[in-house]
KOLRO-775264 format. One record per residue (C-alpha): residue in one letter; x negated, y negated, z; residue number from 1. Coordinates in Angstrom, 2 decimals. Example, Ala and Ser with C-alpha at 12.3 -4.5 7.8 and 13.67 -1.06 7.14 Angstrom:
NODE   residuo        xx        yy        zz   num
NODE         A    -12.30      4.50      7.80     1
NODE         S    -13.67      1.06      7.14     2
This chain:
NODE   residuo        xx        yy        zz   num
NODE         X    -62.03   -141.91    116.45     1
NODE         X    -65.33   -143.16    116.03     2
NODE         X    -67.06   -140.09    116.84     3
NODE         X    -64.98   -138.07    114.55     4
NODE         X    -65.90   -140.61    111.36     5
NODE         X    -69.41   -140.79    112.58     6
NODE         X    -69.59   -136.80    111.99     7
NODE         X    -67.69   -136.26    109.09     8
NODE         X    -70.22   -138.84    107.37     9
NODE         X    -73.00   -136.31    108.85    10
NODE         X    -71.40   -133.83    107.27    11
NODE         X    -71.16   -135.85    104.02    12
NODE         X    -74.94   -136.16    104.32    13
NODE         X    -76.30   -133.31    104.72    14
NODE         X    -73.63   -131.88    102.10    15
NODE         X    -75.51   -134.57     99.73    16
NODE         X    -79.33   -133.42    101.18    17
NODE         X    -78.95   -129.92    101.58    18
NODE         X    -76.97   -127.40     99.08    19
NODE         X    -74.14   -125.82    100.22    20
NODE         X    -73.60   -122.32    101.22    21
NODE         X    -71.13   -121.94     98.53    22
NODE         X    -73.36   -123.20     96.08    23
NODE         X    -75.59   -121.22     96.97    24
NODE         X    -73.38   -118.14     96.62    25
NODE         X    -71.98   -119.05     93.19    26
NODE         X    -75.90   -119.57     92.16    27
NODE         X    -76.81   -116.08     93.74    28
NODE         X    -73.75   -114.78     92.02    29
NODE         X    -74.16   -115.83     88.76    30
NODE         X    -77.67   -114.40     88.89    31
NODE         X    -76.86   -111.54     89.86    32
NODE         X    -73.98   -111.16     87.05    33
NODE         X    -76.15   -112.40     84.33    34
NODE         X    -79.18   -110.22     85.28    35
NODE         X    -76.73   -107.10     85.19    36
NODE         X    -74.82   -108.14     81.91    37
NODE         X    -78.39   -108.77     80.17    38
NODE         X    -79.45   -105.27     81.50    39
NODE         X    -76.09   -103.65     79.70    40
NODE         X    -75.74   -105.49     76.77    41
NODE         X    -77.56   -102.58     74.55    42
NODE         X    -76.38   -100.77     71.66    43
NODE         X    -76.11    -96.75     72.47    44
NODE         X    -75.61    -95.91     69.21    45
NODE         X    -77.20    -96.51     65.77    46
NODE         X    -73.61    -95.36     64.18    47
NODE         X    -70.67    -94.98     66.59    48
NODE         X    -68.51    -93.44     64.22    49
NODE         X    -70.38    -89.82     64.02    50
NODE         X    -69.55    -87.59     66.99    51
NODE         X    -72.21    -86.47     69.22    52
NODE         X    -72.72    -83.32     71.17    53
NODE         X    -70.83    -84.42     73.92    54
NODE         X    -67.44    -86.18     73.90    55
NODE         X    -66.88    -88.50     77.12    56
NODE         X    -62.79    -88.99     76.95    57
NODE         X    -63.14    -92.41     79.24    58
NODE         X    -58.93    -92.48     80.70    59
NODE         X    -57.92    -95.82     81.88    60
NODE         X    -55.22    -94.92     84.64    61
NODE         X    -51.43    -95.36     82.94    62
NODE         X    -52.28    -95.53     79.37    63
NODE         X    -50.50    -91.97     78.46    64
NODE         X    -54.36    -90.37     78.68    65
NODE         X    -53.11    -87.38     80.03    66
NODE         X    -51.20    -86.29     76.92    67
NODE         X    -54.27    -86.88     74.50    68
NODE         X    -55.98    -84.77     77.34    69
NODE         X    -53.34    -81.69     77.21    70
NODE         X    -51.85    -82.02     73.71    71
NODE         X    -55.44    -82.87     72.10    72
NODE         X    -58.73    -82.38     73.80    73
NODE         X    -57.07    -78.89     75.51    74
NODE         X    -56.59    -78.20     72.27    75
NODE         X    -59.47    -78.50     70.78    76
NODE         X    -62.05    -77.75     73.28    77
NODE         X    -62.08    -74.45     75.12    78
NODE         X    -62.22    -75.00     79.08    79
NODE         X    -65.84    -72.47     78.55    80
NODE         X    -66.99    -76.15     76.77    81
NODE         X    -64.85    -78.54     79.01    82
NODE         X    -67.47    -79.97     81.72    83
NODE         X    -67.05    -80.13     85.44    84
NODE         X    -64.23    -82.84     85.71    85
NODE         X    -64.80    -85.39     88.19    86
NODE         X    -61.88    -86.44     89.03    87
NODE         X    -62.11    -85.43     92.57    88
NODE         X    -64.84    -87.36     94.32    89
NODE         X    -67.69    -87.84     91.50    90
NODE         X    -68.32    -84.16     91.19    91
NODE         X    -69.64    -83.97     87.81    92
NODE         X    -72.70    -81.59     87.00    93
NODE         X    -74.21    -82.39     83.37    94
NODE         X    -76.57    -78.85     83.78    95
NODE         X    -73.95    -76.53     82.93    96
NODE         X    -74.32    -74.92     79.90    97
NODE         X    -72.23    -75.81     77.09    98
NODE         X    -70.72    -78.74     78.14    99
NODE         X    -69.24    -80.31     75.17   100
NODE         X    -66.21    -82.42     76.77   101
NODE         X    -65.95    -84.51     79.51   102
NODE         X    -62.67    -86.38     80.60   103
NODE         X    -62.07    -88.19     83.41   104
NODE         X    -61.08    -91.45     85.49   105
NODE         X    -64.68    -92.56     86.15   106
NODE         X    -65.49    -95.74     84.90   107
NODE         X    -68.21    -96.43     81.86   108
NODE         X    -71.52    -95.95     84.65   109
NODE         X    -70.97    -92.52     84.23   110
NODE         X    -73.10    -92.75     80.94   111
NODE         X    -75.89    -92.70     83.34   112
NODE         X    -75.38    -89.59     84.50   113
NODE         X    -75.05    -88.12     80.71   114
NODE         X    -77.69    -87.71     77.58   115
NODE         X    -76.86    -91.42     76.52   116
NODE         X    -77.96    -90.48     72.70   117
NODE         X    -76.17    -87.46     72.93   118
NODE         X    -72.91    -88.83     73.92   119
NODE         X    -69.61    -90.02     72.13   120
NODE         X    -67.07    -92.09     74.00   121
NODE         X    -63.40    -92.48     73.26   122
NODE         X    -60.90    -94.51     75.30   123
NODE         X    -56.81    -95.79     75.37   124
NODE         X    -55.98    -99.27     76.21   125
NODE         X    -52.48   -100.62     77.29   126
NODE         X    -50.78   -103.82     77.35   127
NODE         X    -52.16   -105.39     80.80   128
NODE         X    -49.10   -106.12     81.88   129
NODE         X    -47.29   -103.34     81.29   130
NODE         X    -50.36   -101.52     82.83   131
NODE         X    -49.46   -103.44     85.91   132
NODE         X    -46.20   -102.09     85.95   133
NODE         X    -46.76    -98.80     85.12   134
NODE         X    -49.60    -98.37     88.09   135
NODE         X    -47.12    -99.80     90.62   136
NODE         X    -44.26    -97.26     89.82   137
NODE         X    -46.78    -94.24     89.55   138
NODE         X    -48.17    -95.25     92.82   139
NODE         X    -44.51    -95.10     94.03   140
NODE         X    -43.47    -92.36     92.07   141
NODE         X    -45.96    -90.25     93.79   142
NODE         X    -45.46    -91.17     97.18   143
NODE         X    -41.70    -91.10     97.04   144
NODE         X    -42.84    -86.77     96.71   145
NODE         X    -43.91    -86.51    100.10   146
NODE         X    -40.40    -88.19    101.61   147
NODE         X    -38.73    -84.93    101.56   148
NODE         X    -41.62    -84.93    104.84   149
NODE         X    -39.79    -85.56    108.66   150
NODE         X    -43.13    -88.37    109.00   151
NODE         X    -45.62    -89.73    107.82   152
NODE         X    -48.06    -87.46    109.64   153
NODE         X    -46.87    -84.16    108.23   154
NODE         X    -46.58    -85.27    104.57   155
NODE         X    -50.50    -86.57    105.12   156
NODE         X    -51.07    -83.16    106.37   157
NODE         X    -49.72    -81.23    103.31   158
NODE         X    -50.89    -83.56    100.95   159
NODE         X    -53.68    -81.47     99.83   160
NODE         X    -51.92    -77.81    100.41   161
NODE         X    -49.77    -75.57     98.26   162
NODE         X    -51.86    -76.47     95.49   163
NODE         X    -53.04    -73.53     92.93   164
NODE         X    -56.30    -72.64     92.40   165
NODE         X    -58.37    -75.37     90.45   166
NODE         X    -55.70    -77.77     90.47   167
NODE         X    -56.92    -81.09     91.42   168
NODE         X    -54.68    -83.29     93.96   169
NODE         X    -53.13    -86.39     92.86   170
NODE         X    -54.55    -87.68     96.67   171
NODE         X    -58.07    -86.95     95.34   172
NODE         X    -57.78    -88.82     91.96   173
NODE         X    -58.75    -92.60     91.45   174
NODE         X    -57.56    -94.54     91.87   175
NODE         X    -54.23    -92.71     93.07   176
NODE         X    -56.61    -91.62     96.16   177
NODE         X    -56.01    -95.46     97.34   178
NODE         X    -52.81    -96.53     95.93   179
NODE         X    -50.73    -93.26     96.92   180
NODE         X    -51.42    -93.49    100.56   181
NODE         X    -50.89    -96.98    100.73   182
NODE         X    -47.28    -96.54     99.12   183
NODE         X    -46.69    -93.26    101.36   184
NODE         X    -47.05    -95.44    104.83   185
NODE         X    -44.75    -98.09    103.16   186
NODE         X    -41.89    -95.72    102.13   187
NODE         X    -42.14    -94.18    105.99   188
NODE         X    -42.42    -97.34    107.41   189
NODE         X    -39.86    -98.65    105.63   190
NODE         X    -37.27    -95.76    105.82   191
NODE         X    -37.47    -95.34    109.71   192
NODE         X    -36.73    -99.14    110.14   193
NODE         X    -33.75    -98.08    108.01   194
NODE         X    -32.59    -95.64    110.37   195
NODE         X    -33.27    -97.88    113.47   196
NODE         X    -31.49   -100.26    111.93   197
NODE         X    -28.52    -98.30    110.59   198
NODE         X    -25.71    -99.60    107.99   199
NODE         X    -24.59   -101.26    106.34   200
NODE         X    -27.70   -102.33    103.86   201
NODE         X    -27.92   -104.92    101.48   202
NODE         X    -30.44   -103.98     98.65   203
NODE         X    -29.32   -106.52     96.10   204
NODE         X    -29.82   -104.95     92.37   205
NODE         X    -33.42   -105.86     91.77   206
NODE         X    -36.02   -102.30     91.60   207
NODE         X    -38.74   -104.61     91.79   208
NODE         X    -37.90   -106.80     94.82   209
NODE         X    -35.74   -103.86     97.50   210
NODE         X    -38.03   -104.64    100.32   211
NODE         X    -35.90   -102.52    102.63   212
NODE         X    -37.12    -99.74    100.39   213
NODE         X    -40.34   -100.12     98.57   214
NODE         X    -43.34   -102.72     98.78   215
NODE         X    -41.72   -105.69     96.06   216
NODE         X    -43.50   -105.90     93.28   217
NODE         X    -44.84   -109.49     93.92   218
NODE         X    -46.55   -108.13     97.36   219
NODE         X    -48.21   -105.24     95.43   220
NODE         X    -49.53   -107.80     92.96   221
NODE         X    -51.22   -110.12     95.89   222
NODE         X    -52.66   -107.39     98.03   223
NODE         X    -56.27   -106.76     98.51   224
NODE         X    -55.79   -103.61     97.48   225
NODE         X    -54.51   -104.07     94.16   226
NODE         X    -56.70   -107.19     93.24   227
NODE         X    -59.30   -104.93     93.55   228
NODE         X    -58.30   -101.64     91.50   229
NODE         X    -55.35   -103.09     89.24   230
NODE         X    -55.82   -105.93     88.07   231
NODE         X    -58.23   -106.74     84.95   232
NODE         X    -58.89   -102.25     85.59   233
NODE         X    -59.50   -101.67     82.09   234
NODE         X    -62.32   -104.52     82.10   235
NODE         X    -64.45   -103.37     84.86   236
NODE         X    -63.41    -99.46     84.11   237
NODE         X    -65.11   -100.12     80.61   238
NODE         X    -68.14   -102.07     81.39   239
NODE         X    -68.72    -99.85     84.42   240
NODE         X    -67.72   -102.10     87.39   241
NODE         X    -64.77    -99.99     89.18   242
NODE         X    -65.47    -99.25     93.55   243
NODE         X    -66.10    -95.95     92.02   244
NODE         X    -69.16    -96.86     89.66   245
NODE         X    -72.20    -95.20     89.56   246
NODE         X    -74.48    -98.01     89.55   247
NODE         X    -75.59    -99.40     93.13   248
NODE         X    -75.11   -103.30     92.08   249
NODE         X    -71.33   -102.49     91.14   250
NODE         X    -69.78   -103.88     94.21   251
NODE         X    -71.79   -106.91     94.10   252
NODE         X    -71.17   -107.79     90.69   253
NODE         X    -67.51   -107.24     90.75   254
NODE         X    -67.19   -109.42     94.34   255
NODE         X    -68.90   -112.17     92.24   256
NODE         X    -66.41   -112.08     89.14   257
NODE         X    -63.38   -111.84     91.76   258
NODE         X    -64.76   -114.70     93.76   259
NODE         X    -66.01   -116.94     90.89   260
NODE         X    -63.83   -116.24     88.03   261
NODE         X    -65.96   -118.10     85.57   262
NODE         X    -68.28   -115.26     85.82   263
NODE         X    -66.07   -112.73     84.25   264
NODE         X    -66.72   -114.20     81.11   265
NODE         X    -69.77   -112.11     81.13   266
NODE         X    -68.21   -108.71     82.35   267
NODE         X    -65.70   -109.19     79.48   268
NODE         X    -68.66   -109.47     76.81   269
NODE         X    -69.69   -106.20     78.38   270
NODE         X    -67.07   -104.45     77.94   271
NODE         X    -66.43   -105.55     74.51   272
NODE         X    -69.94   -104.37     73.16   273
NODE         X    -68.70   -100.70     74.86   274
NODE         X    -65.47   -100.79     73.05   275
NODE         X    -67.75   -101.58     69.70   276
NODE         X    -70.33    -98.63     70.31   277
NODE         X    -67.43    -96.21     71.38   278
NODE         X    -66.19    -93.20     68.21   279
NODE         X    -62.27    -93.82     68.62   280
NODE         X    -60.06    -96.85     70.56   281
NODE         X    -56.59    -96.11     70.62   282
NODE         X    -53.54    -98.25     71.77   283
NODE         X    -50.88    -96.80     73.85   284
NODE         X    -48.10    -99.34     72.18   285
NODE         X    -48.84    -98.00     68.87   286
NODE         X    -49.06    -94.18     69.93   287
NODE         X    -48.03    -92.56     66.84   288
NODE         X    -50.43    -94.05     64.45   289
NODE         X    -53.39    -94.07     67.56   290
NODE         X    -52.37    -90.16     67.53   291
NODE         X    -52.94    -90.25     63.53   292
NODE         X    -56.08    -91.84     63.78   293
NODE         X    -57.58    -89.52     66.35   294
NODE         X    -56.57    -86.50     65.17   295
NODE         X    -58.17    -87.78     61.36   296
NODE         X    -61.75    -89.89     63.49   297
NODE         X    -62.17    -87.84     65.77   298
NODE         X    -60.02    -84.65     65.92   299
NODE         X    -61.50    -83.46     62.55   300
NODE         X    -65.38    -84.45     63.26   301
NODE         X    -64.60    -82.00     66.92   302
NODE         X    -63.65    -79.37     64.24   303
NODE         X    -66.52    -79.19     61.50   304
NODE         X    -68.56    -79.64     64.70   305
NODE         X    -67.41    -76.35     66.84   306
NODE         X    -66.91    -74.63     63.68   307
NODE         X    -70.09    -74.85     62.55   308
NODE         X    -71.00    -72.95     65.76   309
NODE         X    -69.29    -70.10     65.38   310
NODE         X    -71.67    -67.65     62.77   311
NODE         X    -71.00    -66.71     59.50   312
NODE         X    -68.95    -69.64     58.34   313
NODE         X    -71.34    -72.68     56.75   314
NODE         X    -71.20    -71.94     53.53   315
NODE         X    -68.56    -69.68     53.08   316
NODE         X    -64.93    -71.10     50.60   317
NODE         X    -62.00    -69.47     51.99   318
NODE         X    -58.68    -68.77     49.98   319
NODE         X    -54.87    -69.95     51.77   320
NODE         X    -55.17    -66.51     53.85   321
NODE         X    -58.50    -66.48     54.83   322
NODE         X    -58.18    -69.93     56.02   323
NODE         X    -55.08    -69.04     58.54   324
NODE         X    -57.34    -66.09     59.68   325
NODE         X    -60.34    -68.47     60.62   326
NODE         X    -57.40    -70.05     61.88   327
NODE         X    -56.23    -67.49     64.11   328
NODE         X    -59.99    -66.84     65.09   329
NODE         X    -61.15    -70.54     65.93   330
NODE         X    -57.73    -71.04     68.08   331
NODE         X    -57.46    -67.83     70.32   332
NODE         X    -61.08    -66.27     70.09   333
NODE         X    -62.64    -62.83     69.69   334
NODE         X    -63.54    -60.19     71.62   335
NODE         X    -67.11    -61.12     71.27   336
NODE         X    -66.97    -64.74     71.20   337
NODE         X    -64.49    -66.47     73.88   338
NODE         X    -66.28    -69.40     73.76   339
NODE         X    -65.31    -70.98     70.63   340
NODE         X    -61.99    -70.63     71.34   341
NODE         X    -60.09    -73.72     69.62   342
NODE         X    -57.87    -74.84     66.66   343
NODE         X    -61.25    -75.59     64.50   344
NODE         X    -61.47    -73.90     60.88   345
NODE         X    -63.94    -74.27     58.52   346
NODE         X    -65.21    -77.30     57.84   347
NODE         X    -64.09    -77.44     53.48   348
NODE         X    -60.41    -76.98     55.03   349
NODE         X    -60.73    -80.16     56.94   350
NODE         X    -57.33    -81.61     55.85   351
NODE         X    -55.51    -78.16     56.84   352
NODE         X    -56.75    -77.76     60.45   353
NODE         X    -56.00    -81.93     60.81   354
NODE         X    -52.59    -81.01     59.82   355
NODE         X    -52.47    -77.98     62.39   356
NODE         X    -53.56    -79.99     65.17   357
NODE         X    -51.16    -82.89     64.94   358
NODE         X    -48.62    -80.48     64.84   359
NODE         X    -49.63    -79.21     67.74   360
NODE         X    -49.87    -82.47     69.28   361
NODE         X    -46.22    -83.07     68.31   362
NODE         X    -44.75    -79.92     70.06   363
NODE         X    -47.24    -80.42     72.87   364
NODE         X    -46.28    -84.05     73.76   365
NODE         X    -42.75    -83.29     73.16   366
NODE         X    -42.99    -80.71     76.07   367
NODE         X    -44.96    -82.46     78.07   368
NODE         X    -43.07    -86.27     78.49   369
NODE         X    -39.96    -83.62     78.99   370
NODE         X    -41.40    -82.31     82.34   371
NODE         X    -42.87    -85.75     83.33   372
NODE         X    -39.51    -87.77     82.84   373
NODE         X    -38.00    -84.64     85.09   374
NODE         X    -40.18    -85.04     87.86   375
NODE         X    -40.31    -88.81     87.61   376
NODE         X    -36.06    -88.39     88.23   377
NODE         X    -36.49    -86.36     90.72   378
NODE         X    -39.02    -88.34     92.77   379
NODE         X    -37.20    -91.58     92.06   380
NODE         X    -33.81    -90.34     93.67   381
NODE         X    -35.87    -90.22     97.21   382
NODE         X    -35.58    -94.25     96.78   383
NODE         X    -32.59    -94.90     95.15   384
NODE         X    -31.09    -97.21     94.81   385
NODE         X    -34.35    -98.88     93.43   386
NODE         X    -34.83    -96.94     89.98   387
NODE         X    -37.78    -98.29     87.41   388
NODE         X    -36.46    -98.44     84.22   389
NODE         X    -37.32   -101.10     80.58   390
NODE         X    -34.11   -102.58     81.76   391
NODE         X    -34.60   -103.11     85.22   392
NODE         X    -38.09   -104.65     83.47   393
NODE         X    -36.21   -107.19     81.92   394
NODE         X    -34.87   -109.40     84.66   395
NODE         X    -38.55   -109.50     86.55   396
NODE         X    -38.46   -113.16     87.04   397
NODE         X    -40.61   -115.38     84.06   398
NODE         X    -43.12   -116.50     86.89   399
NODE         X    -43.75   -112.98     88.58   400
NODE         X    -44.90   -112.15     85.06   401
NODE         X    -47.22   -115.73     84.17   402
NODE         X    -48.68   -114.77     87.44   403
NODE         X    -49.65   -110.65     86.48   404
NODE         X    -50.91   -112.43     83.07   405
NODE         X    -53.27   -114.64     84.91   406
NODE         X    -54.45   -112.19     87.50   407
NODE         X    -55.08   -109.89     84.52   408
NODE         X    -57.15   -112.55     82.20   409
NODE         X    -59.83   -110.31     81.78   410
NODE         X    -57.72   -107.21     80.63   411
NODE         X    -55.85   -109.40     78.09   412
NODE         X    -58.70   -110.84     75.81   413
NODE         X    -60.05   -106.96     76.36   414
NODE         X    -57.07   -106.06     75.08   415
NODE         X    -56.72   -108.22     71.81   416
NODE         X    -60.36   -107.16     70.96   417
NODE         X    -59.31   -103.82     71.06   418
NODE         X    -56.90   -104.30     68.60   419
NODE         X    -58.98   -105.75     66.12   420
NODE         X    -61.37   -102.83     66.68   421
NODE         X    -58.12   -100.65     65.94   422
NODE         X    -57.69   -102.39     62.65   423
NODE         X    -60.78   -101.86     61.68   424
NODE         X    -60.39    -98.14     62.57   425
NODE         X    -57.32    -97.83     60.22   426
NODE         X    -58.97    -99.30     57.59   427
NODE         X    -61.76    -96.59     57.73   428
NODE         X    -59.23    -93.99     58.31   429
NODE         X    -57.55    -94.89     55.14   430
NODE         X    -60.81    -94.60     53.15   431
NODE         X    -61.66    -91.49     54.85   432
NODE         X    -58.40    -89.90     53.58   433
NODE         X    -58.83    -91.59     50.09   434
NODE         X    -62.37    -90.00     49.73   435
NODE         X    -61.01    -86.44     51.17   436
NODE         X    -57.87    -86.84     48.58   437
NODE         X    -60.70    -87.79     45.93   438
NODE         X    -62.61    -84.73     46.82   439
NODE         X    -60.26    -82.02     46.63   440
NODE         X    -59.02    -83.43     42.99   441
NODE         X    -62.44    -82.82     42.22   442
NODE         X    -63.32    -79.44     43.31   443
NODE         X    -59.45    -78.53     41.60   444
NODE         X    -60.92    -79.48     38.40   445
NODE         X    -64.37    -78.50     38.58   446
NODE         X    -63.91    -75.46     41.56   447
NODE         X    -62.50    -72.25     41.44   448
NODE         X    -59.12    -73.20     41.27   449
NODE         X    -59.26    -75.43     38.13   450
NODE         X    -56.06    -73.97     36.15   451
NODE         X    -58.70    -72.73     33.12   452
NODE         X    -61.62    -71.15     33.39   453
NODE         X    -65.56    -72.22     32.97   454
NODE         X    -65.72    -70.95     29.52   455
NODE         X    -62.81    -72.46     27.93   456
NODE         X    -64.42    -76.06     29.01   457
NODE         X    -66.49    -76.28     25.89   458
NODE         X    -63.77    -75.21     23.85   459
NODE         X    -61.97    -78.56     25.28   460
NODE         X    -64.49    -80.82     24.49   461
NODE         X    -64.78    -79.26     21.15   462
NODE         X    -61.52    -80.18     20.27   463
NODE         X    -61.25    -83.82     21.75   464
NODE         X    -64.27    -84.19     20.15   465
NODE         X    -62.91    -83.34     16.37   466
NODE         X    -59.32    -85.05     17.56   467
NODE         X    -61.24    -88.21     18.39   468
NODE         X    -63.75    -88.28     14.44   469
NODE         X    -59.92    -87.39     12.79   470
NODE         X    -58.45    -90.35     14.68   471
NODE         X    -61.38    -93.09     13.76   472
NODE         X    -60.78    -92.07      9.80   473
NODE         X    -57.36    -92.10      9.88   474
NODE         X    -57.65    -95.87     11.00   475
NODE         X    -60.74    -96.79      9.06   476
NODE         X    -58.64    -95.83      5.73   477
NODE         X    -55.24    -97.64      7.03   478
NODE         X    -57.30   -100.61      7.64   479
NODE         X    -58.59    -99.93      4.09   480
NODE         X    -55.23   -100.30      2.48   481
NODE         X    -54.12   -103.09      4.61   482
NODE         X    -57.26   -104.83      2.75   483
NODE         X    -56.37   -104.30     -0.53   484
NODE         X    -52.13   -105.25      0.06   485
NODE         X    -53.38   -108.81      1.53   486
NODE         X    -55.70   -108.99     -1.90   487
């Protein structure tokens, strides 16, 4: 006994003499994390609100990106002016010629692979938690495909076949390329201890807690996997920090934040300043009026911008049908220019193609969450009974969900700054609007379309002006009389 108190007072000692190795780490860590936030604190814009050349859609995973993708950007840019995408594997190539949109998965250190000063940025956030939710039923989702598959080995094996030509594999996506296979050798594993073990089964009537069927939701939450690609995923997606960033000191800033939490203070004031220089932040709780606001920031600076490109149109004012056959033009194209093929018009009918292209989006996403709830049925009957649905939502016990909050800390103060940036961004919408409204009363009265014509303006003024000098005698002599009554 002696010997053990004689070293554990050693140990005291030298802890007293000599720092600690975990001292030493948190010192070397918060270094590291300060030196990197001081080097990325910059503005990269002198006025984030005007578009640039080239529009960097930056899609946080589960935040309904995809249909601002298909049922916006598709819409508006022509895949002739749609760079490279690098979803699969960091593939992008800024040298081809063109390149006007660029949307992807990567995280914010892409910028460094792009003119910084010739760059807009445009992002989605979603309610962390509900992120959480939605990444861990995707993940499933996915997997549950490949179960039609004897084993495991031949659904890895087809994975990447009976794909079409320039269709990019879910497998090959981040950060589906790490969650998807992860949930694939659970949903084997799991299914062929079902068979071993044969009926009956006892699944109880929680979706987020079958463990004889899918990983529960409280294991996904703890793994290593997930605590480093889920959780607080906007934050380090946004200030460039992801295991797929660009920039070599990624890994060792984001192993300092996970290890010393204190540190993330500084990643969050990152990503913050991003969210401030970026042209359009959009919320996927309030989709329709994020849908309105794009379409108005950003979706009608993308068409003044491409139409401006294509010759002949600058300075021209189009009647009603002239207008439809820019129209016609901008969306499908010419013979001799496929390049500028998108919904753009000229830029004086602003409020008309804005119109146009959230219509569009409205039939688009209509289509589009059609075929995704399909599949999403479809995939989900491969695990019933577990089925992910707002209800099933609702009896996730309290403390499964204070624990997602607190693993997500980061992603939740992200998250209420991005809603004050979205205030901010209806506020200039609205003036935008009022100023466009104020402009076309304008040019009624004073254009071409002003219900009299130029000459019969002096004519007007001519008789206000006589109206007006009968008016002011007319009361000078009733004041008159008034006078001499009160005499």
């Amino acid at each position: 006994m002696d010997n053990v108190l004689r070293l554990a007072l050693l140990l005291v000692l030298l802890a007293k003499v000599y720092p600690s190795s975990c001292a030493y780490d948190f010192e070397h860590c918060k270094n590291a994390v300060k030196q990197w936030a001081s080097s990325s604190l910059h503005s990269n814009s002198k006025d984030g609100h005007i578009l640039k050349d080239l529009l960097f859609f930056l899609h946080v995973p589960r935040t309904g990106g995809q249909t601002y993708f298909y049922c916006f950007l598709k819409k508006l840019y022509s895949s002739a002016l749609e760079c490279p995408r690098s979803y699969d594997n960091l593939r992008f190539d800024p040298r081809k010629p063109n390149c006007r949109l660029l949307a992807t998965h990567d995280d914010y250190s892409i910028m460094s692979k792009l003119p910084r000063e010739k760059a807009s940025v445009v992002t989605i956030l979603r309610n962390p938690i509900d992120r959480v939710f939605s990444a861990y039923e995707f993940s499933i989702e996915v997997a549950a495909r490949f179960l039609v598959h004897s084993n495991l080995t031949s659904a890895q094996t087809s994975g990447h076949l009976h794909l079409k030509k320039g269709v990019i594999s879910t497998l090959e996506i981040w950060p589906w390329k790490y969650l998807v296979p992860w949930m694939m050798e659970e949903l084997f594993a799991r299914r062929d201890a079902r068979k071993r073990k044969g009926p009956p089964y006892a699944y109880g009537n929680d979706s987020y807690n079958m463990e004889e069927i899918v990983v529960p939701l409280h294991e996904f939450i703890n793994d290593p996997v997930a605590l480093d690609i889920v959780h607080n995923g906007a934050t380090f997606q946004v200030a460039g920090l992801t295991n797929n960033s660009y920039i070599w000191e990624a890994h060792e800033v984001r192993h300092c934040v996970m290890t010393y939490q204190t540190l993330g203070k500084y990643v969050l004031d990152v990503a913050k300043r991003r969210l401030d220089d970026m042209l359009y932040v959009g919320l996927t709780e309030d989709h329709r009026e994020s849908a309105t606001m794009f379409a108005n920031l950003v979706g009608a600076q993308v068409i003044s911008q491409l139409v401006a490109s294509i010759p002949g149109t600058e300075t021209i004012n189009y009647n009603k049908s002239e207008q439809d056959s820019l129209f016609s033009k901008a969306r499908f194209g010419t013979s001799h220019d496929q390049g500028n093929n998108t919904l753009a018009v000229e830029a004086q009918s602003e409020h008309m193609a804005v119109e146009k292209l959230t219509e569009a989006y409205e039939n688009c996403i209509s289509k589009l969450r059609s075929s995704q709830s399909k599949r999403r049925i479809n995939s989900l009957r491969s695990i019933a009974p577990a089925n992910f649905t707002k209800e099933a939502r609702r009896h996730v016990p309290e403390a499964l969900l204070k624990q997602i909050t607190l693993l997500n800390s980061l992603d939740i103060e992200l998250y209420k700054y991005a809603q004050e940036i979205f205030k901010r961004q209806r506020q200039l919408m609205e003036q935008k609007l009022l100023n466009s409204a104020t402009r076309e009363r304008w040019q009624m009265m004073h254009g071409k379309n002003y219900i009299g014509s130029a000459r019969e303006i002096p004519c007007f003024f001519m008789f206000m002006f006589i109206f007006t000098v009968l008016f002011i005698c007319y009361y000078v002599n009733a004041k008159r009389r008034t006078s001499k009554l009160k005499i």
